[in-house]
MDTraj code that builds the backbone (N, CA, C; nanometers):
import mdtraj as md
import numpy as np

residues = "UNK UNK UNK UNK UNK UNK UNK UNK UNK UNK UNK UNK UNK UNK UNK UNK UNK UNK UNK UNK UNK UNK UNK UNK UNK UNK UNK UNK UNK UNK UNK UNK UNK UNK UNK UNK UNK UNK UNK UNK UNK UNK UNK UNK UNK UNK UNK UNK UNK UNK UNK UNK UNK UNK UNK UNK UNK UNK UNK UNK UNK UNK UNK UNK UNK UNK UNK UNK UNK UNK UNK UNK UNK".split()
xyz = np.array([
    [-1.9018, 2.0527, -1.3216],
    [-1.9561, 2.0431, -1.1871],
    [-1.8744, 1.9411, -1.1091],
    [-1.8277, 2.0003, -1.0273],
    [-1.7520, 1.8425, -0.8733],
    [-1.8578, 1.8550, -0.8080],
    [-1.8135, 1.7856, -0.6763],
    [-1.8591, 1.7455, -0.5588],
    [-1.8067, 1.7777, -0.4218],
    [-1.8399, 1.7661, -0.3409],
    [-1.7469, 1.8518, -0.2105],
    [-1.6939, 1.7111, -0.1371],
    [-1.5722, 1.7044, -0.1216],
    [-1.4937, 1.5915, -0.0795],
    [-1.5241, 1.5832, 0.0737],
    [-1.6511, 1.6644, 0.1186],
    [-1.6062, 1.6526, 0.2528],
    [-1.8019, 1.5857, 0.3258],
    [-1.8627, 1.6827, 0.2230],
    [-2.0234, 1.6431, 0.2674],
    [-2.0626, 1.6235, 0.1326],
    [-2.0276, 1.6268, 0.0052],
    [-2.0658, 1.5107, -0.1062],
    [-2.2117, 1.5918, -0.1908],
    [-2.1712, 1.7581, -0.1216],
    [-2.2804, 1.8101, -0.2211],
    [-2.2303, 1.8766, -0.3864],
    [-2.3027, 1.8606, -0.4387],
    [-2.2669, 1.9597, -0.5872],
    [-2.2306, 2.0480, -0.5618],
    [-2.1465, 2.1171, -0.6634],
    [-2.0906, 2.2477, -0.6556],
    [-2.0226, 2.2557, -0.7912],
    [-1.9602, 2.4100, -0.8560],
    [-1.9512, 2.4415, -0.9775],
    [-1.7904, 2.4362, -0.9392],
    [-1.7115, 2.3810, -1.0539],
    [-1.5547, 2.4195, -1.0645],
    [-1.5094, 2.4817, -0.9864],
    [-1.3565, 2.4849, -0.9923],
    [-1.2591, 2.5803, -0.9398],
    [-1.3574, 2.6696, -0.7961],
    [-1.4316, 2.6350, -0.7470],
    [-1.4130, 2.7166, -0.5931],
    [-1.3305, 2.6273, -0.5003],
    [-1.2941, 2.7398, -0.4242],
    [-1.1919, 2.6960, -0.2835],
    [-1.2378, 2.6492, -0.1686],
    [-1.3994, 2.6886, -0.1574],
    [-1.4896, 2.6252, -0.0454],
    [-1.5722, 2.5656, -0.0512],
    [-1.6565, 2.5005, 0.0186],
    [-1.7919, 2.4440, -0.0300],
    [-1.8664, 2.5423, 0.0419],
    [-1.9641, 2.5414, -0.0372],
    [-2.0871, 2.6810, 0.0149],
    [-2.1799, 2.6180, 0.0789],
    [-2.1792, 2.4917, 0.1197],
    [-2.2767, 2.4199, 0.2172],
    [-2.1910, 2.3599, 0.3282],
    [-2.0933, 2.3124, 0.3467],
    [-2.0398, 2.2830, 0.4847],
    [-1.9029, 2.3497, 0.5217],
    [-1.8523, 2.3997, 0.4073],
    [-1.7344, 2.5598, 0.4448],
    [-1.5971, 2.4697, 0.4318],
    [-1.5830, 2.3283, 0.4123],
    [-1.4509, 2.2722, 0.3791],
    [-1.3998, 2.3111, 0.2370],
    [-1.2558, 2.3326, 0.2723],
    [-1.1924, 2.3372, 0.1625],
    [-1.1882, 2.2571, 0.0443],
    [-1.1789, 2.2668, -0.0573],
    [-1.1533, 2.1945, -0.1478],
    [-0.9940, 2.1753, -0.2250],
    [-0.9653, 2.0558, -0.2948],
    [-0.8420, 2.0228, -0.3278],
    [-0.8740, 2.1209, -0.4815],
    [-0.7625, 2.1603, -0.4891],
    [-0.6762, 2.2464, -0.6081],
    [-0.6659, 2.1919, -0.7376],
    [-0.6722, 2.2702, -0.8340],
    [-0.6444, 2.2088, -0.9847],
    [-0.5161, 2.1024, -1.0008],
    [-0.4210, 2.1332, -0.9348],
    [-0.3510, 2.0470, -0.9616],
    [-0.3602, 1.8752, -0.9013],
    [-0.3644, 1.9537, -0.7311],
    [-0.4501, 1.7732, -0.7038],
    [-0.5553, 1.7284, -0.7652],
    [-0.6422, 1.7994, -0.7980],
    [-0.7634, 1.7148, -0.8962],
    [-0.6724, 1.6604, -1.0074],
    [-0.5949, 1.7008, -1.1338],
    [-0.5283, 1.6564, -1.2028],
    [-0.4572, 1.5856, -1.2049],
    [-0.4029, 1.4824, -1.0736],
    [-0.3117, 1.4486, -0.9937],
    [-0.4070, 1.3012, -0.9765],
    [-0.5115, 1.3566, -0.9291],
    [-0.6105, 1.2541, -0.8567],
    [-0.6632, 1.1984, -1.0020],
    [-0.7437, 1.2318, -1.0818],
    [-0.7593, 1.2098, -1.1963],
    [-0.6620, 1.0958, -1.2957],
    [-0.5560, 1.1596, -1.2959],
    [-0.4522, 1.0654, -1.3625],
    [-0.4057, 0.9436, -1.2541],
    [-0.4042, 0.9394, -1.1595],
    [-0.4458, 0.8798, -1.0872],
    [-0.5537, 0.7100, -1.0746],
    [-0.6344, 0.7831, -1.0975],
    [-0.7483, 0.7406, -1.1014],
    [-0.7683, 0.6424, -1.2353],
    [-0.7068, 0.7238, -1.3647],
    [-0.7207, 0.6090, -1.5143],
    [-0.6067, 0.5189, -1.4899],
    [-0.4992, 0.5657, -1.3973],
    [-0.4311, 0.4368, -1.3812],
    [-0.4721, 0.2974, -1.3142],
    [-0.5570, 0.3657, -1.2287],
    [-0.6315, 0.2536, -1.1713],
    [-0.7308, 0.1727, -1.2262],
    [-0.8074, 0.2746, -1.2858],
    [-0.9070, 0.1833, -1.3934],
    [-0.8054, 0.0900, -1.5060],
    [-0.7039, 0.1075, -1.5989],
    [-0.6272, 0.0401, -1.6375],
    [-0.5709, -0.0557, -1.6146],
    [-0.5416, -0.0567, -1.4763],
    [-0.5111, -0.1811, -1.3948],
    [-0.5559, -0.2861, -1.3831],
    [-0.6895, -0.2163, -1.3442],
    [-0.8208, -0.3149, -1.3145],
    [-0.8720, -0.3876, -1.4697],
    [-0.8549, -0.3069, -1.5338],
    [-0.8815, -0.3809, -1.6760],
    [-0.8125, -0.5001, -1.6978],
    [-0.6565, -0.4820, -1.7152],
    [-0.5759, -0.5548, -1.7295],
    [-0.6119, -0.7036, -1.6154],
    [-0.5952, -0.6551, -1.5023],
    [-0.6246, -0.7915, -1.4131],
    [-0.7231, -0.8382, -1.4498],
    [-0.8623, -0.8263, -1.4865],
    [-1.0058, -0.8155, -1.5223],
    [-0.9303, -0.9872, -1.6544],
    [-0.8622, -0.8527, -1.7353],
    [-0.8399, -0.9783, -1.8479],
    [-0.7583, -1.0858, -1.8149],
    [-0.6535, -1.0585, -1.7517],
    [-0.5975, -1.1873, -1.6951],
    [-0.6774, -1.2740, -1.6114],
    [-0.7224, -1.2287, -1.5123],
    [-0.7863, -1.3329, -1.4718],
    [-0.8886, -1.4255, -1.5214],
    [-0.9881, -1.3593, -1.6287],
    [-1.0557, -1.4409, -1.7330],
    [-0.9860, -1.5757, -1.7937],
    [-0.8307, -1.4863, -1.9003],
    [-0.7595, -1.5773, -1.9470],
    [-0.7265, -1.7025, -1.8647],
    [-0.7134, -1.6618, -1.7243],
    [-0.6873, -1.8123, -1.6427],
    [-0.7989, -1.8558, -1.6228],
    [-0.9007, -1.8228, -1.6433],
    [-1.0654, -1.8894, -1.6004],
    [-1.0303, -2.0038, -1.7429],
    [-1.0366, -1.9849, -1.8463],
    [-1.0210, -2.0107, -1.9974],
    [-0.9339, -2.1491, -1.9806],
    [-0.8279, -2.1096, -1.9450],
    [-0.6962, -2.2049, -1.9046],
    [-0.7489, -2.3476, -1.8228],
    [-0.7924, -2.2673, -1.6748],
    [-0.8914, -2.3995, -1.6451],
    [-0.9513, -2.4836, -1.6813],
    [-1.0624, -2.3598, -1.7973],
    [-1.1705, -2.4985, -1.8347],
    [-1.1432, -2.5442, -1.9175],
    [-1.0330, -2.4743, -1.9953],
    [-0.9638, -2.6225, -2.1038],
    [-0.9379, -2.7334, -2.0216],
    [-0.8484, -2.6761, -1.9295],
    [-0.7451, -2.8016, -1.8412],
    [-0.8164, -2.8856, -1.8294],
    [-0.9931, -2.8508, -1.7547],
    [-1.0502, -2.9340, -1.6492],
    [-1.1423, -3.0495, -1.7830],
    [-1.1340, -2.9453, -1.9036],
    [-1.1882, -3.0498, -1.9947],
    [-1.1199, -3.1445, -2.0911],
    [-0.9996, -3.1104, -2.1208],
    [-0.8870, -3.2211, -2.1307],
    [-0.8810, -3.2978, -2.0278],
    [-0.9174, -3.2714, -1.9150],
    [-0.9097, -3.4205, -1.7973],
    [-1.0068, -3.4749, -1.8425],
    [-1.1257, -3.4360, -1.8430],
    [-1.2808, -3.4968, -1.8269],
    [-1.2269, -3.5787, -1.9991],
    [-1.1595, -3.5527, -2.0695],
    [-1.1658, -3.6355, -2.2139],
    [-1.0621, -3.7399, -2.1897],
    [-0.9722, -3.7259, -2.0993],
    [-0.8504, -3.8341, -2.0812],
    [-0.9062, -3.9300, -1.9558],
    [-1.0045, -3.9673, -1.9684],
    [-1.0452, -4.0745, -1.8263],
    [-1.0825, -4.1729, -1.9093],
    [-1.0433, -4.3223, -1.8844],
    [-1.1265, -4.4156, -1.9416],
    [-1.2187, -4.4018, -1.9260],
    [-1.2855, -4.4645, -2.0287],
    [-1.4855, -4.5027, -2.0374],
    [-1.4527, -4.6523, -2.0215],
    [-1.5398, -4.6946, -1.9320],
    [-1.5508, -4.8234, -1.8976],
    [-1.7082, -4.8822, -1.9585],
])
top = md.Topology()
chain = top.add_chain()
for i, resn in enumerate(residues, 1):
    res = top.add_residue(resn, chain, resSeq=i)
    for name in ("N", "CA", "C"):
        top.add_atom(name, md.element.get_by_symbol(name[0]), res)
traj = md.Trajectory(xyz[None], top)
């Protein structure tokens, strides 16, 4: 089952129209296109996701190696 790229109703595979607002729909290959697409992006986002953690990590070492290197008076 997709969706109609144009008014966002359900609809079954491979048709060329939407049977509720009459826009065309994109083709097997742009869906396949869009798709691969699409896990690249989620991949991406993963990756940054983890890097940016790793520098969260980095910080709070940093900020807690400071907090241990201050005299105690």
């Amino acid at each position: 089952m997709g969706f109609c790229i144009s008014c966002g109703q359900q609809h079954q595979d491979g048709i060329r129209f939407c049977r509720f607002c009459g826009n065309q729909q994109p083709g097997d290959q742009l869906l396949a296109r869009l798709r691969q697409e699409a896990e690249q992006i989620h991949y991406m986002r993963l990756q940054a996701q983890a890097l940016a953690q790793q520098q969260q990590q980095q910080q709070q070492q940093y900020q807690q190696n400071q907090y241990n290197q201050q005299p105690r008076w």
